[in-house]
N, C-alpha and C positions, 0 to 999 in steps of 0.2 A: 504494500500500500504506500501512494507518497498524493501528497496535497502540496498545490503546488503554493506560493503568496497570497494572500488577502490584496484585494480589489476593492477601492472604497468608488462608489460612482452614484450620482443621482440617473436612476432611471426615468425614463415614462410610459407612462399607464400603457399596457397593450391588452390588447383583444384578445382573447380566448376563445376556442371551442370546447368545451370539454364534456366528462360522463362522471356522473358523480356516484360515491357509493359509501357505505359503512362497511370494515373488515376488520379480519385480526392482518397481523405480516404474513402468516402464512397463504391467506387468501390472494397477497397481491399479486406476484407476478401472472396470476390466470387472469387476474381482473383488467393490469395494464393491458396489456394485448390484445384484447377484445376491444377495452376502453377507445384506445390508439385507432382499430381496424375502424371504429362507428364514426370516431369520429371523423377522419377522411376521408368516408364515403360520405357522411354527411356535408362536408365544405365541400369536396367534389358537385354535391349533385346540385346544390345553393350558388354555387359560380364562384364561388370563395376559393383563395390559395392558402395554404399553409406557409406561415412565416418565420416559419423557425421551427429550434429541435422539440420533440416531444418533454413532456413535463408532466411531473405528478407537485399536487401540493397535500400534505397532510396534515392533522390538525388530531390530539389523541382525544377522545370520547372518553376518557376515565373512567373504563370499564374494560380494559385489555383490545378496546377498536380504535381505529380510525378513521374519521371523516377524511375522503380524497376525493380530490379534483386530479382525473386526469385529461390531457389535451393537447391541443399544438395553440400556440402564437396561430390568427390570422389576418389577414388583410383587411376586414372590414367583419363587422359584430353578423353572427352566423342566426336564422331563426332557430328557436328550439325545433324539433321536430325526434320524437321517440324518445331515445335517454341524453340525447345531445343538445346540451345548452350552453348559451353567450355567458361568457365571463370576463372579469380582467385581474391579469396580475399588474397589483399595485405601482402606480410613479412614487419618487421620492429618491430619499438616501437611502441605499442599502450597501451589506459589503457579500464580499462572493467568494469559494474560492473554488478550484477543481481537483478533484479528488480523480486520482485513478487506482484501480481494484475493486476487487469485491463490493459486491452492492452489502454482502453483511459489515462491513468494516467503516461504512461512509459516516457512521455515528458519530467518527473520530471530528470529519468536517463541522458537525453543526458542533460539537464540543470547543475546535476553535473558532469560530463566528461565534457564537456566543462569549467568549471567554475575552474577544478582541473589542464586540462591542459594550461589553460591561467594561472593561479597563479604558475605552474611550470616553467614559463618563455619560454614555448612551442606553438605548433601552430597545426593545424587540418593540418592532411595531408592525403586528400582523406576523400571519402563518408562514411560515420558509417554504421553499419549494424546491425541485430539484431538477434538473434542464438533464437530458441525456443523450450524452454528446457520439455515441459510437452506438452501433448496430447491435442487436442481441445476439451474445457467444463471443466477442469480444475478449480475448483472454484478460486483459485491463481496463476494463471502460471504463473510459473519464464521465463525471460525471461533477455538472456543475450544481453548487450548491449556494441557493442565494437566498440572505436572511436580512429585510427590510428592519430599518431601524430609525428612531429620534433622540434628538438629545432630551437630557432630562429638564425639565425644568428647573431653573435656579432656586437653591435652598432645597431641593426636593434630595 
């Protein structure tokens, strides 16, 4: 496993298509793939392109699940139509970095993104998500990890 520098950058707001679900870990990688498949046939058949790489975002349910969103970046906000709905991941500050190995070991990333933005005197604002940067079977895949953030407020 090697993560490569932290990336400090304001983004902006982009468009999403995505498939949303509740799971445990063990559910996901049957869920991506499927998620991924509906969703480009759905921009497909809408006239929409995909604008980037695929993306899951998760969020734990405190109860051993998680809420995801997974999707592609698109050109222009997609209609819902069957499990496929418009989203956006957040504009703003965030920091990012890219992880390559094992998708079990990318824990290590959000551990430093968090650890970078709390010593920046900063705070998590909103869910991290994760960009995936290389094809599946990939003996290394990179995989970008980006965790929007604000500063604190003064005195706080």
């Amino acid at each position: 496993m090697t993560t490569e520098e932290i990336a400090r950058e304001v983004r902006a707001e982009q468009q999403v298509a995505v498939v949303c679900g509740r799971m445990t870990t063990e559910q996901l990688p049957g869920f991506l793939g499927g998620a991924f498949g509906e969703v480009m046939a759905t921009v497909a058949a809408q006239g929409r392109h995909v604008a980037g790489m695929p993306f899951g975002r998760y969020v734990p349910a405190g109860d051993g699940t998680f809420d995801v969103e997974a999707g592609f970046p698109v050109d222009a906000p997609v209609v819902a139509q069957g499990r496929v709905a418009p989203s956006t991941l957040p504009g703003g500050p965030a920091v990012s970095v890219v992880h390559r190995g094992s998708y079990d070991t990318v824990a290590a990333a959000y551990e430093l993104l968090l650890r970078s933005v709390s010593e920046a005197g900063a705070e998590p604002a909103g869910a991290p998500w994760e960009s995936y940067l290389d094809e599946p079977g990939v003996p290394e895949p990179r995989t970008e990890v980006v965790l929007p953030y604000t500063d604190r407020p003064a005195g706080a």
